[in-house]
C-alpha positions in Angstrom: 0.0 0.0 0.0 2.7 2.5 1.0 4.3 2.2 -2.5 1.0 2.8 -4.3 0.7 5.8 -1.7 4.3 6.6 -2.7 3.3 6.6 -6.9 0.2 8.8 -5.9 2.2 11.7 -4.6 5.2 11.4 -6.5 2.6 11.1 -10.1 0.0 14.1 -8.6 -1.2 17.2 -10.4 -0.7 20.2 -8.4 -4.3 22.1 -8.5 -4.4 24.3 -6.1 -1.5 25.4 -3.6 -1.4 26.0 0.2 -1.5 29.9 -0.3 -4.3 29.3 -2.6 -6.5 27.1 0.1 -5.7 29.4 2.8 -7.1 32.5 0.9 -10.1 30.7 -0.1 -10.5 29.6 3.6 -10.5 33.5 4.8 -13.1 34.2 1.8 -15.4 31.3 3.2 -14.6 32.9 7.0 -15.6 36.4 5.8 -18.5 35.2 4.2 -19.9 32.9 7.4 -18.9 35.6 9.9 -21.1 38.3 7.6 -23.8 35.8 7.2 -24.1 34.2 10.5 -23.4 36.7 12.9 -26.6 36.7 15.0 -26.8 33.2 15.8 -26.4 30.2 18.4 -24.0 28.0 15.9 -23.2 24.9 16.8 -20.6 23.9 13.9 -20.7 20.0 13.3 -17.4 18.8 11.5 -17.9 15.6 8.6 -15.4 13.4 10.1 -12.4 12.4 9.1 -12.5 14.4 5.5 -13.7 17.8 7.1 -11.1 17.7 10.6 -8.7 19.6 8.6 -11.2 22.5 6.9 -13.1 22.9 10.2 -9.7 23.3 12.6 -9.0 26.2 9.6 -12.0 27.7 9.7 -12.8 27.4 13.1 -9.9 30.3 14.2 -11.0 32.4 11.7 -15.0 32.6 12.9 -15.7 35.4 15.0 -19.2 34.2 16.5 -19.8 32.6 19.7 -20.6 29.0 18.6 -20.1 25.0 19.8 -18.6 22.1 17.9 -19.1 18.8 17.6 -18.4 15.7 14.8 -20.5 13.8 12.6 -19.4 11.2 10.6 -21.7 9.3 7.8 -19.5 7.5 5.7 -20.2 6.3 1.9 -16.3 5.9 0.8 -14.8 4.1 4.4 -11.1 4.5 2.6 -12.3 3.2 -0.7 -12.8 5.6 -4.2 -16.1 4.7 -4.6 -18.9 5.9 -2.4 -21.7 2.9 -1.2 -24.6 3.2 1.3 -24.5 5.7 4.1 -22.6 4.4 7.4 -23.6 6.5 10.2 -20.3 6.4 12.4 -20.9 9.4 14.6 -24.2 11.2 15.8 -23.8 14.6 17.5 -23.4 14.8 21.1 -24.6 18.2 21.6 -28.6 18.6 20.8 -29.3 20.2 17.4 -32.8 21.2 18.9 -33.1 24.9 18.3 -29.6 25.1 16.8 -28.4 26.7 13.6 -26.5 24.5 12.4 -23.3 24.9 9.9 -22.0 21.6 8.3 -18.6 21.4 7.6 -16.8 18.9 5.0 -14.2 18.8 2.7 -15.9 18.4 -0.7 -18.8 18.1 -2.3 -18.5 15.5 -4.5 -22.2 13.7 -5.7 -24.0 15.5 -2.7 -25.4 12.7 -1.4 -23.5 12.6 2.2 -24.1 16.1 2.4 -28.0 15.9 1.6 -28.2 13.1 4.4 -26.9 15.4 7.2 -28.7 18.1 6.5 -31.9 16.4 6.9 -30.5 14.4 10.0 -29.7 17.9 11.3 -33.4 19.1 10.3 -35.3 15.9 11.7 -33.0 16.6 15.3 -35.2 20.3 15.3 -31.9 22.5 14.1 -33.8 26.0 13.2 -31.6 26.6 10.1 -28.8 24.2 8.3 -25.9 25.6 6.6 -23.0 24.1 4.8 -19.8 25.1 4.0 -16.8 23.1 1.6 -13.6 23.5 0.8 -14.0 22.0 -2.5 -17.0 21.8 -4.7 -16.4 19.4 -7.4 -18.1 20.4 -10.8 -19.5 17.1 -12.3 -21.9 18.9 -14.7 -25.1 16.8 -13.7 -27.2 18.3 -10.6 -26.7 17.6 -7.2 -28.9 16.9 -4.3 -27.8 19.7 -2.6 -25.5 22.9 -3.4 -23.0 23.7 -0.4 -24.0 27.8 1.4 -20.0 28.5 1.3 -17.4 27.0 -1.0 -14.0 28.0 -0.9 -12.6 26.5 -4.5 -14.3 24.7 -7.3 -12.5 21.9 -9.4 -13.2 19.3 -12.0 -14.6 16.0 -11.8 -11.5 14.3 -11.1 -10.0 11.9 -7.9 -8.3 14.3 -5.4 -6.6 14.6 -2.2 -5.2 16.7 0.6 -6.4 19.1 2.9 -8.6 16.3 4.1 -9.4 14.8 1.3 -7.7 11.5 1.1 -6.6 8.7 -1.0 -7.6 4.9 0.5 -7.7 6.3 3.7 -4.0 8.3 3.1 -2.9 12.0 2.1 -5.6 13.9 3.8 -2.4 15.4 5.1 -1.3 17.2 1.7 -0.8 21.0 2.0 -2.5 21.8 -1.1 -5.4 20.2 -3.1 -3.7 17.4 -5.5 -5.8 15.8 -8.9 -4.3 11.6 -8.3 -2.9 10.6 -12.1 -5.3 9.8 -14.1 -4.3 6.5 -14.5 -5.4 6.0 -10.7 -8.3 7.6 -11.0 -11.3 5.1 -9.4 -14.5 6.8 -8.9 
């Protein structure tokens, strides 16, 4: 596994760099901070994919708010997305809550959909979400992310939570695998 891990990083297509993520993270901050001001937040992190967005964004919100972790699955460290796993409910009552989702991509929209009805059927008063990447497949979606901080193509990518078979999420940058690994 490490040297297919290996070939991913040493083959992958720069898309977007570390200064380019971080300014799109302070756009997505400026725009939840004007947004959201005059609310009692509770900001749920998509585990594992969205630990790294929501620890960015998190310093840069200005609001009075709570966190806590959700994690519904349809990849478990594979390439291809199956039925919803709920891993992780909220441990903090949504009831009365406005609520904004954080993940690392929107890829199909299907995850996403499913947690913001969850977060609707536990009496949250409003449900945002905000992305790091929104990933342009040219079909429609289920649901379109409140805040997005980049747009790319439909392609397999990795890094600033993102991951490859469980691996990269680490990356500073966002990273397109070769297209000869691509598996979706």
């Amino acid at each position: 596994m490490l040297n297919e891990i290996k070939h991913i990083q040493d083959h992958a297509e720069l898309l977007h760099s570390e200064d380019e993520v971080e300014a799109a993270l302070d756009g997505m901050a400026a725009s939840i901070n004007s947004q959201l001001a005059d609310s009692n937040h509770l900001v749920l992190c998509v585990m594992n994919g969205g630990v790294v967005v929501a620890g960015k964004l998190l310093t840069r919100l200005t609001m009075p708010l709570n966190v806590d972790a959700i994690n519904a699955s349809r990849y478990q460290n594979q390439t291809s997305g199956g039925a919803i796993a709920w891993l992780l409910k909220p441990h903090l009552p949504l009831q009365g809550r406005t609520v904004l989702i954080v993940d690392d991509v929107l890829d199909e929209g299907i995850t996403l959909a499913a947690i913001h009805e969850f977060c609707l059927a536990e009496g949250a008063v409003a449900v945002y979400s905000a992305v790091l990447i929104d990933k342009q497949l040219g079909r429609d979606k289920p649901i379109q992310a409140d805040f997005v901080g980049l747009e790319v193509a439909d392609r397999y990518i990795f890094g600033y939570g993102m991951d490859y078979k469980g691996y990269l999420r680490n990356a500073a940058g966002i990273y397109a695998c070769p297209i000869d690994n691509k598996e979706q």
